[in-house]
N, C-alpha and C positions, 0 to 999 in steps of 0.2 A: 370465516367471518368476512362479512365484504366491510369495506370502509370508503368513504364517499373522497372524490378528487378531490386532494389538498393543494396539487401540484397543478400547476395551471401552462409552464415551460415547456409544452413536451408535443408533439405529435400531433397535427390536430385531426379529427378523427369525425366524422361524421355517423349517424344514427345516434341509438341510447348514450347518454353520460354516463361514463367512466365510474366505477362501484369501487376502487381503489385506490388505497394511493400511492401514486407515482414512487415516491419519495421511501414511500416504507417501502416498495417491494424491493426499491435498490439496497436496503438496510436488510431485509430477510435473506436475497442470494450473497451479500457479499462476501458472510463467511464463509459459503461453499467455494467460491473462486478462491479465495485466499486459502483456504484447506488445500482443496485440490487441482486449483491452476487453470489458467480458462480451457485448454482441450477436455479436460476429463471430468466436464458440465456440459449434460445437454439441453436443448430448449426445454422439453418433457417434462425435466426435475427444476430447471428455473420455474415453468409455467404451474405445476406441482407445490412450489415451494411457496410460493408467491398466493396462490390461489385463483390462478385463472388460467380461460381456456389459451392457447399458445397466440392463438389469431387476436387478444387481448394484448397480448407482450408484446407483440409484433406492433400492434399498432399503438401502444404508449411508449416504444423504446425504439423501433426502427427493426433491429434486430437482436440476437444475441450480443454482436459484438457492441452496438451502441448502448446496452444494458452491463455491458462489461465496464465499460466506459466511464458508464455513473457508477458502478460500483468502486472501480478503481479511486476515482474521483472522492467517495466516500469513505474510503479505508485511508486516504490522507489527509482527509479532513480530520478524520475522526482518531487515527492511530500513528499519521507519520508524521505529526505535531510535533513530536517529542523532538525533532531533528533542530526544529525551527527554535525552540525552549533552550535545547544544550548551545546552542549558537549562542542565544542571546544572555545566557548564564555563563560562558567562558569570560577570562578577564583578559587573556592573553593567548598569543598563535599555542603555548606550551600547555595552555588550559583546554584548547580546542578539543583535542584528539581524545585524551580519558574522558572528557565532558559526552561525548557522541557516542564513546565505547560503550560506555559503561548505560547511558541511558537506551543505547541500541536495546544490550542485552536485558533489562528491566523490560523494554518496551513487546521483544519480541518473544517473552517467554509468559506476559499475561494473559493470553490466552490457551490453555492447555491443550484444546481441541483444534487450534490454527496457530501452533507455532510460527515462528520465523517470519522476515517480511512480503506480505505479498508484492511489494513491488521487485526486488531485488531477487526472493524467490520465481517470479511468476515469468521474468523472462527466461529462466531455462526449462518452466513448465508450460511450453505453447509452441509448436511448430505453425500457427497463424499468422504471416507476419503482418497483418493490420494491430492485433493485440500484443505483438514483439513489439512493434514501433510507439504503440499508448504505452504501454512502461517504460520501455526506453526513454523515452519524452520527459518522461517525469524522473527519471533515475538521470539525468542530463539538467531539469531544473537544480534536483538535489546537489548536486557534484559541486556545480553554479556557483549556490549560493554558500558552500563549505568554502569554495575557494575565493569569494569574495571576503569572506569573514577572515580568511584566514592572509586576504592582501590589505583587510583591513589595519590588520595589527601589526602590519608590516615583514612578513615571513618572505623572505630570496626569494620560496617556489611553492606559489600558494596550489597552481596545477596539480604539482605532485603532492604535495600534502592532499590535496582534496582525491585524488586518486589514490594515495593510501588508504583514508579512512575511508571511501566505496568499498573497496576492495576486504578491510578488513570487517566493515560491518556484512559484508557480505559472508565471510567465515562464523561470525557470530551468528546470523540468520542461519544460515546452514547447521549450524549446530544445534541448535535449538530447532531446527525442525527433526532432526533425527534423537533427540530426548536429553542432550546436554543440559544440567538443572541449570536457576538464575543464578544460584550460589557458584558453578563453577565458570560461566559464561563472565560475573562480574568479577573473577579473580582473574580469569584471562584476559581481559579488558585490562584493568590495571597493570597488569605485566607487558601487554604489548604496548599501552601507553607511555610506559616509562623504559623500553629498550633504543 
């Protein structure tokens, strides 16, 4: 089914107007990148997935990697919210850590077909380093703004707090992408929160 351009931000493209939109096709591939990582997605199955011809993708997205890009861009809008909610729901640096844990592992176990997070996940699934440096990016915002929350409330070493909880939401992710349920990810959570 074609759907008329919603998205008007994108490429500018001369002959016929654009039978899609932008916006939803970055909604259709994003859970394939988040499944299975940007190398092991080709144009083929984006253009496939999406429903168009590759020479369409190309010219609303630039390329793969700029179709990666909004997808990334759209999996934190959409799914790594939850970081930005435990932040602004802790009361205290001691509230911090279980507040992140625990929504980590809620957050990264709702979907059963794409566990774990694609950002966190997705830079050990890319030998690309244009798409290593776009997660990183955003895994460098993340860290950021933990550790800003966490110099908020006054914590010695807000750094290393905010480099613990990467590091541990990163165990949580990885758990739950290899079949850890939400029931034992939020009991681990708890326990590493409170050692």
């Amino acid at each position: 089914m074609d759907f008329i351009v919603t998205d008007t931000n994108n490429v500018k493209t001369s002959g016929r107007p654009r039978q899609f939109s932008v916006s939803e096709g970055v909604a259709k591939v994003m859970p394939l990148f988040h499944a299975r990582g940007y190398d092991d997605v080709g144009v083929a199955e984006l253009s496939n997935t999406i429903g168009v011809k590759a020479t369409s993708l190309y010219a609303a997205y630039g390329n793969k990697l700029g179709l990666f890009e909004r997808a990334l861009a759209h999996y934190v809008e959409c799914s790594g919210g939850f970081v930005g909610e435990a932040l602004s729901r802790a009361n205290s640096a001691e509230d911090l850590l279980p507040e992140l844990l625990r929504s980590a592992a809620i957050a990264y176990t709702e979907h059963p077909g794409r566990p774990g997070c694609m950002v966190l996940d997705g830079e050990l699934m890319t030998s690309d380093t244009q798409a290593a440096e776009l997660i990183r990016n955003n895994i460098i915002r993340v860290r950021s703004a933990i550790a800003d929350r966490f110099r908020e409330f006054g914590s010695n070493e807000p750094e290393r707090n905010a480099d613990l909880a990467i590091l541990l939401m990163r165990g949580i992710s990885a758990s739950a992408r290899t079949g850890s349920s939400r029931e034992s990810l939020l009991d681990a959570a708890d326990w590493m929160a409170t050692e």
